[in-house]
C-alpha positions as CSV (number, residue, x, y, z in Angstrom):
1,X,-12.1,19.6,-6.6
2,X,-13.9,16.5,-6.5
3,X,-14.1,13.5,-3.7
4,X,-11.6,10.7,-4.0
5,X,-12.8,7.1,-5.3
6,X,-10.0,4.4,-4.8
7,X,-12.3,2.4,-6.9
8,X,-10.9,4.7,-9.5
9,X,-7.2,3.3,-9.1
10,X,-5.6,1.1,-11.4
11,X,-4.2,-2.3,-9.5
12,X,-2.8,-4.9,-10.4
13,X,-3.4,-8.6,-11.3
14,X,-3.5,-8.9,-7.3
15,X,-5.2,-6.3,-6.6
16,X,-1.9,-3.9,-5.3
17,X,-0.7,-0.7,-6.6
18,X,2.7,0.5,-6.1
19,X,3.4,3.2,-3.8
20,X,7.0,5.4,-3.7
21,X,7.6,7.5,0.0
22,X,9.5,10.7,-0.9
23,X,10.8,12.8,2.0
24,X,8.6,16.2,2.8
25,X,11.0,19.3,2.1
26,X,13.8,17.4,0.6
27,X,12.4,15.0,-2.4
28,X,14.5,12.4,-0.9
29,X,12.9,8.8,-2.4
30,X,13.3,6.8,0.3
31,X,11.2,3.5,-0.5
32,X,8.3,1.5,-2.7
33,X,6.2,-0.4,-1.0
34,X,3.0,-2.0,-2.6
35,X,-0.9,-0.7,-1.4
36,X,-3.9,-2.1,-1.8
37,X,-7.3,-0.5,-1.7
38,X,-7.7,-1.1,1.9
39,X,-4.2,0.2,2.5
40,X,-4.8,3.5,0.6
41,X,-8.1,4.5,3.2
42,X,-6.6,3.5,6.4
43,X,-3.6,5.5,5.1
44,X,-5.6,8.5,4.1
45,X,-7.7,7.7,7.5
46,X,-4.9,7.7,10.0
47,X,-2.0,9.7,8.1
48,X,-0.1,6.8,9.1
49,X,1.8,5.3,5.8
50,X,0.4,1.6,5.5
51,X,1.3,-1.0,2.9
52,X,0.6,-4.2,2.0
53,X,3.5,-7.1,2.9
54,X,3.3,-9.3,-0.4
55,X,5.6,-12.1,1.7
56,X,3.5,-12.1,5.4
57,X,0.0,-11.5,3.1
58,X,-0.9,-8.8,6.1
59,X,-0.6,-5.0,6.2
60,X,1.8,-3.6,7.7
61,X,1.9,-0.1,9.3
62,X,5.1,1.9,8.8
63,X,7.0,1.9,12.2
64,X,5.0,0.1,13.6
65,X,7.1,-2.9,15.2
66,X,10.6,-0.7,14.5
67,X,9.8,3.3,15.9
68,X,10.8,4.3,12.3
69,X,6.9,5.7,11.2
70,X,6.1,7.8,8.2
71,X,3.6,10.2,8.7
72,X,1.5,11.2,5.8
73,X,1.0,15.0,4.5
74,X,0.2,13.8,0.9
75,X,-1.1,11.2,-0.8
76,X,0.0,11.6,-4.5
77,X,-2.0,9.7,-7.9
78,X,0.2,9.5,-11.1
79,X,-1.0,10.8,-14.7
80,X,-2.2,6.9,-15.4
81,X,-3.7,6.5,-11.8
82,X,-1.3,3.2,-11.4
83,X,1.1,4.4,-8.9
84,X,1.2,6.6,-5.7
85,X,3.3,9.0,-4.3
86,X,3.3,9.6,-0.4
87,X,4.7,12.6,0.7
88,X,5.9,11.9,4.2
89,X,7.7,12.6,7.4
90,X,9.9,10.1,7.9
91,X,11.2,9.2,11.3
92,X,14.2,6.7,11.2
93,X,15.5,4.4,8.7
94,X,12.7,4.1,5.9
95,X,14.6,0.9,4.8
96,X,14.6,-2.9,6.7
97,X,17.6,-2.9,6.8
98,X,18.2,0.3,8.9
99,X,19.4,2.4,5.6
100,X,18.2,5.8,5.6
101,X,16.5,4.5,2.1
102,X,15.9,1.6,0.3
103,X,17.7,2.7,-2.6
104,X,21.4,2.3,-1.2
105,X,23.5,0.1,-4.1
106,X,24.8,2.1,-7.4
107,X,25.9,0.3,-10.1
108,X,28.9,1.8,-11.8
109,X,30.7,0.5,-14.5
110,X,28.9,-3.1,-13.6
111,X,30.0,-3.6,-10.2
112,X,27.7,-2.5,-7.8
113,X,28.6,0.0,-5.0
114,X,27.1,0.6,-1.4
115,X,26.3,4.0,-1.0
116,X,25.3,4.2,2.5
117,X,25.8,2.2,6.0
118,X,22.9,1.2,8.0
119,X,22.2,3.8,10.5
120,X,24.1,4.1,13.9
């Protein structure tokens, strides 16, 4: 085992590296968000999932504003250190748009297809 430099990740042009949340237990990908490296330690410092907003230029704390929090139980670097995985629980709707994930539209046979209703 040896201690974690973020220095160490690859970013970006901008400085951001992206970052998939996959359900604890169930593998469920529920959404990619971007980090940067001052994202990554207050993630890894609170265990609260935060990401980077490209649009607002801010971070932005999972749940935070919504109720719909991921809480962190790993923090995952790929083979090429240029994307993360965080292993989370999620509470809620992990997608904006009150989805269950982010990854709700198929396309089959070129028309695409809605897989899932916003949550109740």
């Amino acid at each position: 085992m040896k201690d974690f430099d973020r220095a160490t990740l690859r970013y970006d042009v901008n400085g951001l590296i992206p970052c998939i949340a996959q359900q604890e237990g169930t593998g469920e990908v529920l959404m990619m968000a971007w980090m940067n490296a001052e994202a990554v330690a207050k993630t890894l410092e609170t265990r609260r999932v935060t990401y980077w907003s490209r649009s607002r230029q801010a971070f932005w704390v999972k749940g935070e504003t919504s109720g719909h929090t991921q809480a962190l139980v790993d923090l995952r670097i790929d083979c090429d250190r240029d994307c993360l995985l965080a292993v989370v629980q999620q509470e809620g709707a992990a997608c904006h748009t009150n989805r269950r994930v982010c990854f709700y539209t198929s396309v089959v046979d070129g028309e695409e297809v809605e897989l899932m209703a916003p949550m109740g």
